[in-house]
PDB file with SEQRES, HELIX, SHEET and CRYST1 records, atoms N, CA, C and O in Angstrom:
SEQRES   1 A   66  UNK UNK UNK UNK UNK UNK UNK UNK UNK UNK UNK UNK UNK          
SEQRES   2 A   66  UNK UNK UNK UNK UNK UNK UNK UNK UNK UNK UNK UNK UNK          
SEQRES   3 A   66  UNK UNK UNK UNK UNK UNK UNK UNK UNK UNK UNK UNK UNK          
SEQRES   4 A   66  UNK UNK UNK UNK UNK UNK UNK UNK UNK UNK UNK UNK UNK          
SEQRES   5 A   66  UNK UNK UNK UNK UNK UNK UNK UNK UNK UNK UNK UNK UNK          
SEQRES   6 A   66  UNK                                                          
HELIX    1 AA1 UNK A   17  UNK A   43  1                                  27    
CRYST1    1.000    1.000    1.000  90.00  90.00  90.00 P 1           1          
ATOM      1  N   UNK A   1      28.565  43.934  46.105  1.00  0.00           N  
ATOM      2  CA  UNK A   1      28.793  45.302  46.485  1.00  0.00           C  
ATOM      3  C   UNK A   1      29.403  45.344  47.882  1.00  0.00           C  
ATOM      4  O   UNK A   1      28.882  44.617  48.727  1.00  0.00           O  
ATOM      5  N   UNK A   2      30.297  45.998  48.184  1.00  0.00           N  
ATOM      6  CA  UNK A   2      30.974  46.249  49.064  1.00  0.00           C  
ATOM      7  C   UNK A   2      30.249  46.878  50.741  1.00  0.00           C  
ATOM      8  O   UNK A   2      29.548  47.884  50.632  1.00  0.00           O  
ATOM      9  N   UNK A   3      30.363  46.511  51.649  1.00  0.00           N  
ATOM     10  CA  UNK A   3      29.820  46.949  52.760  1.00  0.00           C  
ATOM     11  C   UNK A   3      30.149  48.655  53.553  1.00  0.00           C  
ATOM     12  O   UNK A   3      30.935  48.531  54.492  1.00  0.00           O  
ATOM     13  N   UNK A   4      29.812  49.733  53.382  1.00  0.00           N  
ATOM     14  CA  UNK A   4      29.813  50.706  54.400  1.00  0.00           C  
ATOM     15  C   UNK A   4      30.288  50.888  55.609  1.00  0.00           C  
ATOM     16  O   UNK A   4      29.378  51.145  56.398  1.00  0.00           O  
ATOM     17  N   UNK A   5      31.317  50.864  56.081  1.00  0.00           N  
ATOM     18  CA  UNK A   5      31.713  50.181  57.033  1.00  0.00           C  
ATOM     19  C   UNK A   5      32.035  52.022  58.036  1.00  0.00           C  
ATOM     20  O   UNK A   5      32.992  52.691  57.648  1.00  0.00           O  
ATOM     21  N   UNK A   6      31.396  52.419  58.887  1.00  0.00           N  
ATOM     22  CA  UNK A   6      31.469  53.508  59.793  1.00  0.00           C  
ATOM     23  C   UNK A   6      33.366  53.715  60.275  1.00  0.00           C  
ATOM     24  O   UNK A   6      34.290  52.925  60.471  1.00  0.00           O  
ATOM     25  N   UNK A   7      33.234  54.982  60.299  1.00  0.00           N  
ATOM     26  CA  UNK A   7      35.057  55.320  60.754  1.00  0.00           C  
ATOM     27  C   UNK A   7      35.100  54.898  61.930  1.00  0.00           C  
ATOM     28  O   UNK A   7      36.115  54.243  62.167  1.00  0.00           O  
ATOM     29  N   UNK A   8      34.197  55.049  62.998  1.00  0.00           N  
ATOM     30  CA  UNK A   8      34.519  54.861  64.113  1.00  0.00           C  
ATOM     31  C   UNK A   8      33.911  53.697  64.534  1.00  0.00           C  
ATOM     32  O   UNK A   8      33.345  53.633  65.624  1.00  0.00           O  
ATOM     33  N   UNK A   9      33.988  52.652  63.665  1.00  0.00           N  
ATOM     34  CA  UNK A   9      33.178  51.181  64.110  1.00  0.00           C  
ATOM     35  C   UNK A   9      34.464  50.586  63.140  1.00  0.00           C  
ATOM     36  O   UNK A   9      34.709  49.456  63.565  1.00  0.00           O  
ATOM     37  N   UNK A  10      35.034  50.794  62.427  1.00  0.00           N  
ATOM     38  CA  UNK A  10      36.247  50.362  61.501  1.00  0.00           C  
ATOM     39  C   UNK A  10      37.494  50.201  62.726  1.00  0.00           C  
ATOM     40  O   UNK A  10      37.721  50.742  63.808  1.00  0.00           O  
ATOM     41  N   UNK A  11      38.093  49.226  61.957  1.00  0.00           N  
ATOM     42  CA  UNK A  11      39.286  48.278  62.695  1.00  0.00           C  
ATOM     43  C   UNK A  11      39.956  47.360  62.316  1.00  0.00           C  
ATOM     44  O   UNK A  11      39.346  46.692  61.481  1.00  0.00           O  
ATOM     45  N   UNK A  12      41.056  46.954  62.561  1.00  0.00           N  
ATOM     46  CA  UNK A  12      41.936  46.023  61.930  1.00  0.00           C  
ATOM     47  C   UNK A  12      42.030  44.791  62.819  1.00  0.00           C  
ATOM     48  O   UNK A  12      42.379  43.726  62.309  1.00  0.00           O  
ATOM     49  N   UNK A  13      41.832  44.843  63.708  1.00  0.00           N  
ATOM     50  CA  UNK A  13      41.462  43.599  64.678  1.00  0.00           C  
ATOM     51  C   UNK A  13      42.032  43.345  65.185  1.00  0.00           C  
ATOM     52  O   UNK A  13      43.103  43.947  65.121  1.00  0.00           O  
ATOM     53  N   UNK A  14      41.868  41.919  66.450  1.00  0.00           N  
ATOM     54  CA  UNK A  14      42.690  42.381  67.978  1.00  0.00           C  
ATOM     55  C   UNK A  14      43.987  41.770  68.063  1.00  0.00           C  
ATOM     56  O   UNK A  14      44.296  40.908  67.240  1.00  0.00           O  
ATOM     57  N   UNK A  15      44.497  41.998  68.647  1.00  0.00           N  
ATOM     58  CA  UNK A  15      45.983  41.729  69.245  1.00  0.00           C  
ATOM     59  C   UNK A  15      46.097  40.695  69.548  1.00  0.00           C  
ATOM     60  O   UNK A  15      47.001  40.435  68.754  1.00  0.00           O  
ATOM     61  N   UNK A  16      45.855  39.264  70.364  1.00  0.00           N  
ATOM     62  CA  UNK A  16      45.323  38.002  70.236  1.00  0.00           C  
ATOM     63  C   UNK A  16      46.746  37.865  70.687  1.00  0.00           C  
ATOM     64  O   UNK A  16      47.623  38.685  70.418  1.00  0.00           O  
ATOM     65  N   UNK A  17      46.919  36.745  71.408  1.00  0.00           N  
ATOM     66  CA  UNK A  17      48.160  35.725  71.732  1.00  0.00           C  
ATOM     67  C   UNK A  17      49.327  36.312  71.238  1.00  0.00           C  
ATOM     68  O   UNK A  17      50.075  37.049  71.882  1.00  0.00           O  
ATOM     69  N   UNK A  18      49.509  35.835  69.643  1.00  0.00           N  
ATOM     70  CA  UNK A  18      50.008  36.056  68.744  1.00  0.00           C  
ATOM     71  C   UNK A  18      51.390  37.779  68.903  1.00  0.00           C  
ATOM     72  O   UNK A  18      52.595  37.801  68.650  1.00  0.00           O  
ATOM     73  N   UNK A  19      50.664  38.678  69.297  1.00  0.00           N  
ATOM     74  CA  UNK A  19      51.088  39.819  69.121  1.00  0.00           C  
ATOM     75  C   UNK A  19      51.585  39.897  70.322  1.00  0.00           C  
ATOM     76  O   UNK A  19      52.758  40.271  70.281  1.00  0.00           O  
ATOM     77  N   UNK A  20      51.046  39.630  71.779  1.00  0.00           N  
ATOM     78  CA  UNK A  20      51.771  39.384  73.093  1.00  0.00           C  
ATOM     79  C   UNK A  20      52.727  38.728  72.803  1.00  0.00           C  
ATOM     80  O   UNK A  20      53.817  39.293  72.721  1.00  0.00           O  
ATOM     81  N   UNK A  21      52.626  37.512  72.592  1.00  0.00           N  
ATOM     82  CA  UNK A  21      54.072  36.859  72.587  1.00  0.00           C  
ATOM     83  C   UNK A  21      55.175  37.723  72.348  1.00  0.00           C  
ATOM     84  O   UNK A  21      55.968  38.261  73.121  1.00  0.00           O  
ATOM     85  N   UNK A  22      55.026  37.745  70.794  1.00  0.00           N  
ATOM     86  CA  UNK A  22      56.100  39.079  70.157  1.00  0.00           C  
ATOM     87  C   UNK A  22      56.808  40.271  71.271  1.00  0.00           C  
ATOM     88  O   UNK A  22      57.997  40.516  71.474  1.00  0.00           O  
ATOM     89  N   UNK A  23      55.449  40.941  71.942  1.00  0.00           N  
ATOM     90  CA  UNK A  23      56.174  41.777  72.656  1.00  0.00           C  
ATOM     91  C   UNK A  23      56.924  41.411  73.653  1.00  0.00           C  
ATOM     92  O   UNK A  23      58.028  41.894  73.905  1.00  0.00           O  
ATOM     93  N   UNK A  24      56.182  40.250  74.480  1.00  0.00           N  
ATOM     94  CA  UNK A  24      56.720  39.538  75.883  1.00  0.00           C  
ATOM     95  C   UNK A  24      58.231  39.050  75.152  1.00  0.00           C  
ATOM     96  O   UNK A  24      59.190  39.392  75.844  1.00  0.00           O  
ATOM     97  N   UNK A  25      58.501  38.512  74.220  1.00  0.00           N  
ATOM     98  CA  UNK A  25      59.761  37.506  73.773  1.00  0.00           C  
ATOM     99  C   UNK A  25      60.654  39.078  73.709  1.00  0.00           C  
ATOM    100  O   UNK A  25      61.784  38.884  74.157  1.00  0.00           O  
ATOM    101  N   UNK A  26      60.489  40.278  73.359  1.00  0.00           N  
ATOM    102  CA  UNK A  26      61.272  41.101  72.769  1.00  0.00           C  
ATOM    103  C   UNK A  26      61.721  41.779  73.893  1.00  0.00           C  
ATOM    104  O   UNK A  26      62.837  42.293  73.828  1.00  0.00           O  
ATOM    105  N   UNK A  27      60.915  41.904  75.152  1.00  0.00           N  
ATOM    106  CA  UNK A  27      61.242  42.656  76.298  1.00  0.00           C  
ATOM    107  C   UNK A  27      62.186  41.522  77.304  1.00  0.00           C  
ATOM    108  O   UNK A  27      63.041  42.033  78.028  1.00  0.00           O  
ATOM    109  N   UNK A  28      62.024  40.080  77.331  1.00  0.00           N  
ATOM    110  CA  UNK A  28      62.933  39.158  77.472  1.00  0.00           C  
ATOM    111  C   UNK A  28      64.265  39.348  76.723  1.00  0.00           C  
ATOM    112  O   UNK A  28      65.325  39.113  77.304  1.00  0.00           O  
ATOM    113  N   UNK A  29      64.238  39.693  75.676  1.00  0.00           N  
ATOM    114  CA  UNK A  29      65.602  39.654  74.692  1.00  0.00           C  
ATOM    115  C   UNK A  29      66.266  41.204  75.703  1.00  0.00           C  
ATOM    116  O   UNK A  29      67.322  41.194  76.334  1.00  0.00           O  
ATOM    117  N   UNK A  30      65.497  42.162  75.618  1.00  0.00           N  
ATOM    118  CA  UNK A  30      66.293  43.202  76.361  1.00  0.00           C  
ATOM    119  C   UNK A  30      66.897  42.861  77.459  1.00  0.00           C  
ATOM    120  O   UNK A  30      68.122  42.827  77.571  1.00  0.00           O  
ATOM    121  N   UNK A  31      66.038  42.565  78.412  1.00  0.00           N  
ATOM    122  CA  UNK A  31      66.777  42.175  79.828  1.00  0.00           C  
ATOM    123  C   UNK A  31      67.889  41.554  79.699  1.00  0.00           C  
ATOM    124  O   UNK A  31      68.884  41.793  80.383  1.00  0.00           O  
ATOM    125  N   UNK A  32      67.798  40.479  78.577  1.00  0.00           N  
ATOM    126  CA  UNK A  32      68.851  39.660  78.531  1.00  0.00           C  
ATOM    127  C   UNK A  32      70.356  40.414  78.482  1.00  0.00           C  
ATOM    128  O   UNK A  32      71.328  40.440  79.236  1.00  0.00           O  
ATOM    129  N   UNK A  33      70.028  40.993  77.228  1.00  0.00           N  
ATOM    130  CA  UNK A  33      71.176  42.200  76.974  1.00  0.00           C  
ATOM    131  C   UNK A  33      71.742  42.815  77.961  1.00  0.00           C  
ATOM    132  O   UNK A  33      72.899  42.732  78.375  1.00  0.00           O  
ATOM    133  N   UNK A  34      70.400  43.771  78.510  1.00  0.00           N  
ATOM    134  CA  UNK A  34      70.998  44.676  79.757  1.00  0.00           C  
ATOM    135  C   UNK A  34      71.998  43.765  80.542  1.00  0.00           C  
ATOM    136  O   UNK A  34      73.058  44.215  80.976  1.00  0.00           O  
ATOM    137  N   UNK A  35      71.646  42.572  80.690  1.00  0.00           N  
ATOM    138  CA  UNK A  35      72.333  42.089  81.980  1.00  0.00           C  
ATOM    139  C   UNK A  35      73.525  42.038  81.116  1.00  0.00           C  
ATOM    140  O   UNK A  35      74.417  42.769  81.548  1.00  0.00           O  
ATOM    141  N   UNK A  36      73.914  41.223  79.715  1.00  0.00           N  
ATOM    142  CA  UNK A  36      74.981  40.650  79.706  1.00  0.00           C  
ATOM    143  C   UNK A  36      75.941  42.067  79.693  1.00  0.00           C  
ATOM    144  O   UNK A  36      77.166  41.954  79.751  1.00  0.00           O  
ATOM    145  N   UNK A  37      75.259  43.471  79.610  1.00  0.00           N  
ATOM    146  CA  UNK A  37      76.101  44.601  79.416  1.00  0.00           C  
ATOM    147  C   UNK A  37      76.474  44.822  80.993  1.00  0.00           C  
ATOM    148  O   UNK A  37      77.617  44.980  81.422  1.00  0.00           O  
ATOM    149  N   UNK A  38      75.421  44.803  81.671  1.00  0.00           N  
ATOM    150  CA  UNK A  38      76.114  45.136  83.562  1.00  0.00           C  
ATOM    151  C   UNK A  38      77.419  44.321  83.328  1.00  0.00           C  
ATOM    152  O   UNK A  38      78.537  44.663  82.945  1.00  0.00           O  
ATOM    153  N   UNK A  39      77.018  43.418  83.603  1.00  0.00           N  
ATOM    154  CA  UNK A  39      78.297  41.683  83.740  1.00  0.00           C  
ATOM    155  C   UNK A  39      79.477  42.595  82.894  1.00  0.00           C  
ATOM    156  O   UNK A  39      80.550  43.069  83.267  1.00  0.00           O  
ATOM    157  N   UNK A  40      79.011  42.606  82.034  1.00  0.00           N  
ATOM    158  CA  UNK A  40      80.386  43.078  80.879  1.00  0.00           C  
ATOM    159  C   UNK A  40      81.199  44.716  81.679  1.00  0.00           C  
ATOM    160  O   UNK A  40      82.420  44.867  81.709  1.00  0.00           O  
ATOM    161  N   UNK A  41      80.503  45.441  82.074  1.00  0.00           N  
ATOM    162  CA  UNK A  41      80.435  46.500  82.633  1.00  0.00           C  
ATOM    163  C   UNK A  41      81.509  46.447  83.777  1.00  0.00           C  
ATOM    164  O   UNK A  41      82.533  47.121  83.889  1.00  0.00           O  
ATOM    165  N   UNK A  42      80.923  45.305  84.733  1.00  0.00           N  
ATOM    166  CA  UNK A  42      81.493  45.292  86.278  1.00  0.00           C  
ATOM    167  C   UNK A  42      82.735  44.434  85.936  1.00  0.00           C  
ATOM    168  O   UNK A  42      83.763  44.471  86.612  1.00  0.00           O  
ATOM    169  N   UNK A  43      82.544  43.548  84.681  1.00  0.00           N  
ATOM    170  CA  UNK A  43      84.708  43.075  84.744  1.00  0.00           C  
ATOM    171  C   UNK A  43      85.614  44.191  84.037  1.00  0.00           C  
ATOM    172  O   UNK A  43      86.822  44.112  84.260  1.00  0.00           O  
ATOM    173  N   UNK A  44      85.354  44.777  83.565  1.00  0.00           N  
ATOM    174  CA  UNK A  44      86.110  45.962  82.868  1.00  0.00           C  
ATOM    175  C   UNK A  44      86.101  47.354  83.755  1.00  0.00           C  
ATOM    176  O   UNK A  44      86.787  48.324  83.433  1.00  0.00           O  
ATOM    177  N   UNK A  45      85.687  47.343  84.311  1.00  0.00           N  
ATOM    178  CA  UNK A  45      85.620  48.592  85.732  1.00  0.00           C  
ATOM    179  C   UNK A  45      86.892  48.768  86.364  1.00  0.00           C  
ATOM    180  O   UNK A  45      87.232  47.887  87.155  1.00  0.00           O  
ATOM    181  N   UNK A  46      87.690  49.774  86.160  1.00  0.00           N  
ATOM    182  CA  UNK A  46      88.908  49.707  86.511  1.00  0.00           C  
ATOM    183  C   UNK A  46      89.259  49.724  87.741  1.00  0.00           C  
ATOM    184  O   UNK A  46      88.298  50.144  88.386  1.00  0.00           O  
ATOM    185  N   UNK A  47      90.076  49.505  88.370  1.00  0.00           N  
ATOM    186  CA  UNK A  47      90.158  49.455  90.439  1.00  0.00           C  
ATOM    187  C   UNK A  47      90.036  50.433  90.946  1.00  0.00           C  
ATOM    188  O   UNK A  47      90.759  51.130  90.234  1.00  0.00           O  
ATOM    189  N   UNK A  48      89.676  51.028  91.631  1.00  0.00           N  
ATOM    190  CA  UNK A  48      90.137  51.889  92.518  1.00  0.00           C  
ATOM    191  C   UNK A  48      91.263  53.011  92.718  1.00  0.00           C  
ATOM    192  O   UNK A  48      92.346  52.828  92.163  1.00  0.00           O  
ATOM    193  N   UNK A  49      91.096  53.947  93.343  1.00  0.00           N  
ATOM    194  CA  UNK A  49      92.998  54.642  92.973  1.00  0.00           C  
ATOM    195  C   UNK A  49      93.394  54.181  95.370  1.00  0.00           C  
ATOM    196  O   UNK A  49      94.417  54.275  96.049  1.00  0.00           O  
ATOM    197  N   UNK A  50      92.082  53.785  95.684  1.00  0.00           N  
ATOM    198  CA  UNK A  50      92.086  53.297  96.701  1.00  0.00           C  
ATOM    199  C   UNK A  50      93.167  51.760  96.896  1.00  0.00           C  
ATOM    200  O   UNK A  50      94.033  51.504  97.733  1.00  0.00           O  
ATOM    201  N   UNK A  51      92.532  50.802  95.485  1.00  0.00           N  
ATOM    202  CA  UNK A  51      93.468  49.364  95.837  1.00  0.00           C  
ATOM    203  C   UNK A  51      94.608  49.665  95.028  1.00  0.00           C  
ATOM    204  O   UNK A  51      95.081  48.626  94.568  1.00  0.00           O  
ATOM    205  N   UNK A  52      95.367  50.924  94.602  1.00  0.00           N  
ATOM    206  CA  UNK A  52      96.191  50.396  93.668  1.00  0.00           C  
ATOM    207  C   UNK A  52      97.585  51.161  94.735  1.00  0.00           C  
ATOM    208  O   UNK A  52      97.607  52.038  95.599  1.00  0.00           O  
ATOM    209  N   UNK A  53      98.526  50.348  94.153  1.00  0.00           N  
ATOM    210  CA  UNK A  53      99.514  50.343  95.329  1.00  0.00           C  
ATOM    211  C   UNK A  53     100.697  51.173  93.882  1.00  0.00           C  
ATOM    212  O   UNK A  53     100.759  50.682  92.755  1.00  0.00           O  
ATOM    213  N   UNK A  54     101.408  52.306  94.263  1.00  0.00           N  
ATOM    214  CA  UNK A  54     102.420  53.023  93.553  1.00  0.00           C  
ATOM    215  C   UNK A  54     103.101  52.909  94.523  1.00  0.00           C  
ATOM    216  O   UNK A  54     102.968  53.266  95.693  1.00  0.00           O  
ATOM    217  N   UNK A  55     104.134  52.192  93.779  1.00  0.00           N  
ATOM    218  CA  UNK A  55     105.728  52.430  94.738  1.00  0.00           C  
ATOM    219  C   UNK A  55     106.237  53.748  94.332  1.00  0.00           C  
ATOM    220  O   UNK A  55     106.124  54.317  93.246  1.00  0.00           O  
ATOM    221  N   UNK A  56     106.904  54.179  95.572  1.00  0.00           N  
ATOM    222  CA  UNK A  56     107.714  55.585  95.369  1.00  0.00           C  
ATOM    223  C   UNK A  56     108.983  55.025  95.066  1.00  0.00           C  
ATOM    224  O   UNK A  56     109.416  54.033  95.652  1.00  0.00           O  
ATOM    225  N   UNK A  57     109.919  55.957  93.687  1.00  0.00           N  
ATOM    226  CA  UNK A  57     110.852  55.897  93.332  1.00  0.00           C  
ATOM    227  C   UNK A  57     111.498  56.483  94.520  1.00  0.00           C  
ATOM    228  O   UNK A  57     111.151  57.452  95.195  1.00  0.00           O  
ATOM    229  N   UNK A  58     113.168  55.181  94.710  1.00  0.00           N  
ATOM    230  CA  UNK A  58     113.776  55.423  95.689  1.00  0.00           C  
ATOM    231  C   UNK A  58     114.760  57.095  95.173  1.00  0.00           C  
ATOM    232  O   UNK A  58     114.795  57.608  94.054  1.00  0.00           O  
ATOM    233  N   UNK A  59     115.473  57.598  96.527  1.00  0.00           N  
ATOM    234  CA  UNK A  59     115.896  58.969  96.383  1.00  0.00           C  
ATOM    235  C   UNK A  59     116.829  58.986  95.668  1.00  0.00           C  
ATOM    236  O   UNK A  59     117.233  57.847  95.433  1.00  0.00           O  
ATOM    237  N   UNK A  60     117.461  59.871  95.125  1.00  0.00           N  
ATOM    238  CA  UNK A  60     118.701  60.212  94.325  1.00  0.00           C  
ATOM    239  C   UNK A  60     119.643  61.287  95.192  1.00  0.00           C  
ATOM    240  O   UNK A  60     120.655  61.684  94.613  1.00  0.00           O  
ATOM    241  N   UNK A  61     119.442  61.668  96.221  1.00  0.00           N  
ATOM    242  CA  UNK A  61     119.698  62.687  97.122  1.00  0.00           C  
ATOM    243  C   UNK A  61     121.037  61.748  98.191  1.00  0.00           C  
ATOM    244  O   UNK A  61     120.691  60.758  98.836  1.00  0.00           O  
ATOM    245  N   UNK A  62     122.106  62.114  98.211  1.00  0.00           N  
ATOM    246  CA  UNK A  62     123.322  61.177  98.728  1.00  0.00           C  
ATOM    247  C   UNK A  62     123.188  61.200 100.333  1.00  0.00           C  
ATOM    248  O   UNK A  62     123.239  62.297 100.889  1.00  0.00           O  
ATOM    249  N   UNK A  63     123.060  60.313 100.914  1.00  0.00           N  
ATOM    250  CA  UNK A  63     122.426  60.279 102.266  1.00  0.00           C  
ATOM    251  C   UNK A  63     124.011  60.816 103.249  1.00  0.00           C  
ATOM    252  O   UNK A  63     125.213  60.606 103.083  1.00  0.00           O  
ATOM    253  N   UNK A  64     123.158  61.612 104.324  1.00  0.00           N  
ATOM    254  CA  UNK A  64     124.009  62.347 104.821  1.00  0.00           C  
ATOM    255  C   UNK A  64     125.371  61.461 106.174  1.00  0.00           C  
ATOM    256  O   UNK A  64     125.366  60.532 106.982  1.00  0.00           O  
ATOM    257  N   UNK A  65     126.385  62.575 105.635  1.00  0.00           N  
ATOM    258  CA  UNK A  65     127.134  61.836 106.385  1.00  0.00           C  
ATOM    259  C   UNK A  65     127.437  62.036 107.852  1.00  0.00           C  
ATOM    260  O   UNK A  65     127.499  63.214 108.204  1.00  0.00           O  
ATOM    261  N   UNK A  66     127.651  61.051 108.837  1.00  0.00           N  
ATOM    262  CA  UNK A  66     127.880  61.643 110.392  1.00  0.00           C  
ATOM    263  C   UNK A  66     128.565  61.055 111.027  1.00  0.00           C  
ATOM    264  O   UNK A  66     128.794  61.411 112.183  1.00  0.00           O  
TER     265      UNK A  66                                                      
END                                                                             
């Protein structure tokens, strides 16, 4: 015959090594990611409108005579 087992004494049992690992290995896998996305992030970041050098098209205007 089966045991009586109270609702609030009932449980599935503990978390043990086993289940840390899992989480610790999965929050390692993120970081990992995050970073390789910064890295990926900061070479594709386009320059500046500070470093970028536009040459001005020379004039079309007939330089004056004297």
């Amino acid at each position: 015959m089966a045991r009586n087992i109270p609702e609030n004494k009932a449980r599935q049992g503990r978390w043990g090594w086993h289940g840390f690992r899992i989480l610790i290995a999965g929050l390692l896998l993120v970081l990992v990611a995050w970073g390789v996305a910064e890295i990926y992030g900061v070479l594709i970041k386009a320059p500046n409108s500070d470093e970028q050098h536009v040459p001005t098209p020379p004039s079309t205007s007939p330089a004056p005579s004297g």
